[in-house]
C-alpha positions as CSV (number, residue, x, y, z in Angstrom):
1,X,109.5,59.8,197.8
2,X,106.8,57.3,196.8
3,X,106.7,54.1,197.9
4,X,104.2,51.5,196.4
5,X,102.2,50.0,199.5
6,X,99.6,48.3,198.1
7,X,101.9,45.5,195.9
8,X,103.5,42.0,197.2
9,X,106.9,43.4,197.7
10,X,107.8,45.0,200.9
11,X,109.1,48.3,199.7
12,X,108.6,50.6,202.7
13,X,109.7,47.8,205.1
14,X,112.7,47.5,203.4
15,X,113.2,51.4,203.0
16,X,112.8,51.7,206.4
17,X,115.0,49.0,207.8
18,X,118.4,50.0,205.3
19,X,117.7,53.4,206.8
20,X,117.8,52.6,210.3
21,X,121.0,50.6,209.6
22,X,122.5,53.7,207.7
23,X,121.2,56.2,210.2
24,X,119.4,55.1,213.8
25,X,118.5,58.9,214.7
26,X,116.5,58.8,211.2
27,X,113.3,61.0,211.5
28,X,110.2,59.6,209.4
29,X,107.3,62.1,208.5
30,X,104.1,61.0,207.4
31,X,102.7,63.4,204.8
32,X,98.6,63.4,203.4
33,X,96.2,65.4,202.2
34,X,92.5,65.2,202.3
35,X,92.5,63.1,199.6
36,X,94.2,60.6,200.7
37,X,92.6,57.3,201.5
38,X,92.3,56.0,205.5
39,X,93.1,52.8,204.4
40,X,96.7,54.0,202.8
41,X,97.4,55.8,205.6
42,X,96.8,52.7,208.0
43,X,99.0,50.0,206.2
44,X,101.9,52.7,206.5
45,X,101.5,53.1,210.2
46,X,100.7,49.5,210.5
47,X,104.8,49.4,208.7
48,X,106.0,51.6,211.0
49,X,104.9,50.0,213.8
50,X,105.8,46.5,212.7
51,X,109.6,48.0,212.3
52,X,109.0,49.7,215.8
53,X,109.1,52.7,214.8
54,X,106.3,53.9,215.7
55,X,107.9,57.1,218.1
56,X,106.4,60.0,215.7
């Protein structure tokens, strides 16, 4: 699924916390290729660890 990270609103938050609520033994994978900018891949773990859920 993509997920805009780089706009205003707080997609991946938001995905992140209505799935928690629907499912608290949720599993999130973290998928990139060698392409894929450091910087991209920082603001999603930076999410992740704001929701604390950072346990991957």
């Amino acid at each position: 699924m993509k997920i805009d990270t780089t706009g205003g609103e707080h997609q991946l938050q938001d995905l992140i916390l209505f799935s928690r609520r629907a499912n608290n033994n949720l599993r999130i994978a973290i998928k990139a290729d060698k392409t894929t900018e450091y910087k991209a891949f920082d603001k999603v773990i930076e999410t992740l660890q704001e929701q604390k859920s950072q346990s991957f």
